[in-house]
C-alpha positions in Angstrom: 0.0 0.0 0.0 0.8 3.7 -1.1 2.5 5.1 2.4 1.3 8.4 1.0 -2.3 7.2 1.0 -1.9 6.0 4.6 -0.2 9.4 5.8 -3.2 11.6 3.7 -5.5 9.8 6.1 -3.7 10.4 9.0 -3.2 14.1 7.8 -7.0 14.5 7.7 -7.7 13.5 11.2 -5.1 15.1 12.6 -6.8 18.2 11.3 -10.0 17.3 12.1 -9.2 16.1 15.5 -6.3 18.6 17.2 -4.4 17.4 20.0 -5.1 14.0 19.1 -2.8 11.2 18.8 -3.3 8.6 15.9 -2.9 4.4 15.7 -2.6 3.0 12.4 -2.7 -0.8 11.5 -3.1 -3.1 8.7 -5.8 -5.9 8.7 -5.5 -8.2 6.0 -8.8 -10.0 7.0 -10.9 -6.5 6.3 -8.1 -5.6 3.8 -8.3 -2.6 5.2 -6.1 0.1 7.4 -7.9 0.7 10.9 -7.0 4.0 12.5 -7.6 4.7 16.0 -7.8 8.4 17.3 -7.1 9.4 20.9 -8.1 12.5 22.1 -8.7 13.6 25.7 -12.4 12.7 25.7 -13.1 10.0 23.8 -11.4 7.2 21.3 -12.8 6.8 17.5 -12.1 4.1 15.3 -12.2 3.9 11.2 -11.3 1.4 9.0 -10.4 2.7 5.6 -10.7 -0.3 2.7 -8.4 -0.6 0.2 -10.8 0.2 -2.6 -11.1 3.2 -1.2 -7.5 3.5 -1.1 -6.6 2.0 -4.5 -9.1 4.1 -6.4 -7.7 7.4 -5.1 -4.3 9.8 -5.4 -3.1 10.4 -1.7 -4.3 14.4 -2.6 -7.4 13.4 -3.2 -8.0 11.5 -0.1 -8.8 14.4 2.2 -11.2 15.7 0.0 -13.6 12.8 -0.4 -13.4 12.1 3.1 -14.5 15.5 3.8 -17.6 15.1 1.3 -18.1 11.6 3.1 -18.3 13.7 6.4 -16.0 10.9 8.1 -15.0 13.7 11.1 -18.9 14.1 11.7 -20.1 10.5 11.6 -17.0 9.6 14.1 -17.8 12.2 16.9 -21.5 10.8 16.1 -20.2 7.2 16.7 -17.9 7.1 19.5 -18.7 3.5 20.2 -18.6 2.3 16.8 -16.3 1.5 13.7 -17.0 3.5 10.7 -16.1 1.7 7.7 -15.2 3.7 4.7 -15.2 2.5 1.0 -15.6 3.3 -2.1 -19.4 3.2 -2.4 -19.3 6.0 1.3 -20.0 5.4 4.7 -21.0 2.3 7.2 -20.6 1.1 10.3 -18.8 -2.1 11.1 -21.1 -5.2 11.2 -23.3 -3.8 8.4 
């Protein structure tokens, strides 16, 4: 996988969650990279697929993500893993 890709993601959040710190990991099972943010308050989870990945340049990434409202639906879903691909958003399970 595209390191780029990976550190577009992590770019993103770090924006969109300040003073946060970030946990990236590969799960071939999902084929897909989980990221875990830690803030003061709270811990949010997404798992990014690699169709997502693989169908995008790392300086598009941000972008879609932003039109996918990824930030939003995570301080939504504190408790949950959202799951993005290339069709949006869902949650793990789903």
């Amino acid at each position: 996988m595209d390191e780029d890709k990976v550190k577009a993601v992590t770019g993103y959040l770090r924006a969109e969650f300040s003073e946060c710190e970030i946990e990236t990991g590969y799960d071939p099972g999902h084929r897909a990279h989980n990221f875990r943010i830690l803030t003061e308050k709270s811990v949010y989870q997404a798992q990014i697929g690699d169709d997502f990945l693989n169908d995008h340049d790392a300086s598009q990434i941000p972008a879609k993500l932003r039109r996918f409202t990824l930030a939003e639906h995570l301080r939504e879903l504190p408790s949950d893993i959202v799951v993005v691909t290339q069709a949006g958003l869902r949650l793990l399970g789903d």
